[in-house]
N, C-alpha and C positions, 0 to 999 in steps of 0.2 A: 258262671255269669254273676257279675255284682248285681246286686238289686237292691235300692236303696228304699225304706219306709215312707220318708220324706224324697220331693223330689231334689237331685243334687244337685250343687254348685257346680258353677263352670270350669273351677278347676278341679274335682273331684270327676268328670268327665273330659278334661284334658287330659288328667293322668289316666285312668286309661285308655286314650286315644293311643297315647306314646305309647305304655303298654303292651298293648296289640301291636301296633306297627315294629315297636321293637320284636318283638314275638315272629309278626311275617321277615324281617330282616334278616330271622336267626333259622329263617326256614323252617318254625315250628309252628306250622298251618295248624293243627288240630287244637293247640292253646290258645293261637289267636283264636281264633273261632268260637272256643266256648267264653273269650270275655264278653263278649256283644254278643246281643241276639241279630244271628250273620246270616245277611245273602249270601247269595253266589260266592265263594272266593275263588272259583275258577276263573269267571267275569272279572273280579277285584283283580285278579293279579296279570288278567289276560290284557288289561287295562292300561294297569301300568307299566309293563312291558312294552304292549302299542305305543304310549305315551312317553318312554326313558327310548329304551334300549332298540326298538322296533323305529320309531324316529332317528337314532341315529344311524340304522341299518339305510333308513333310506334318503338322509343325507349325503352319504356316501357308500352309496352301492358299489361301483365301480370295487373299492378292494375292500368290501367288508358286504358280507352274507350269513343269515343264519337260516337255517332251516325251519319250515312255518310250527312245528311245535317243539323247537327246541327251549322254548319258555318254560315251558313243563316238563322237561327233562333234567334241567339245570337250574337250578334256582339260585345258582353263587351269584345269578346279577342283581339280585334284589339286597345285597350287602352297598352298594353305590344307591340307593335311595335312602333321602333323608326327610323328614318334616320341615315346613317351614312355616309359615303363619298361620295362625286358628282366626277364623272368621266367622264370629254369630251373628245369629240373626236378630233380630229387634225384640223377638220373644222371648229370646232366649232358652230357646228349645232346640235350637237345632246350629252346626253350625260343620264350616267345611276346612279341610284341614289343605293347604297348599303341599308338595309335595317336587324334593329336586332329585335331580340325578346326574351323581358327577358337578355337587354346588348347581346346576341349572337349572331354574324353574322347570315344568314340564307342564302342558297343557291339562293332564290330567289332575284334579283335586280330590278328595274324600270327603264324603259327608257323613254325618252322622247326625243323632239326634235322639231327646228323653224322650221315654216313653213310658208311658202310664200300666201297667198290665195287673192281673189280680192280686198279685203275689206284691208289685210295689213297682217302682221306680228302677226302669233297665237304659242302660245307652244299645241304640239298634244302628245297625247302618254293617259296612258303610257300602255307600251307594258312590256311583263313580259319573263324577262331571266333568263336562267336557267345555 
């Protein structure tokens, strides 16, 4: 996990926002995970699934079906999510990462945010908005 002495710059925690997300793209959960200090990534990624690929299941159910944990079985679908806009807050502490699939927005966003802890300056998250 980075940790920074000083608290960091926005892009200094947009780079590894991308990071990470490139890291979950490439299917290597355990990397992502030690960049941030990480929730749930089963929640994270059960999320976005619900949010891409689970919304499209049920767009069109009639001739496309997947089985309710096949999320976790196969994680090639997470290669079709991309980032799209970073959005901070006024504080500048915290801020939410848009997210498509297949170019389409999706309901789900990523949050993230600094945080202060003994050692110095960590990005934590990410937490999943709906």
């Amino acid at each position: 996990m980075r940790i920074w002495t000083e608290r960091p710059a926005t892009t200094d925690v947009e780079a590894v926002v991308r990071r990470y997300f490139s890291l979950l793209r490439a299917g290597k959960i355990p990397e992502a995970e030690q960049l941030v200090d990480h929730s749930s990534v089963r929640h994270v990624l059960k999320s976005l699934w619900s949010g891409s690929v689970g919304a499209s299941a049920d767009a069109d159910e009639a001739s496309y079906s997947r089985a309710a944990d096949e999320w976790e079985q196969d994680l090639s679908w997470l290669c079709e999510l991309d980032l799209g806009g970073f959005n901070w807050g006024h504080t500048g502490s915290h801020c939410y990462v848009e997210v498509t699939y297949r170019a389409r927005m999706i309901e789900v966003s990523l949050g993230f945010w600094v945080k202060p802890t003994d050692a110095g300056w960590v990005v934590a998250g990410p937490s999943t908005l709906w």
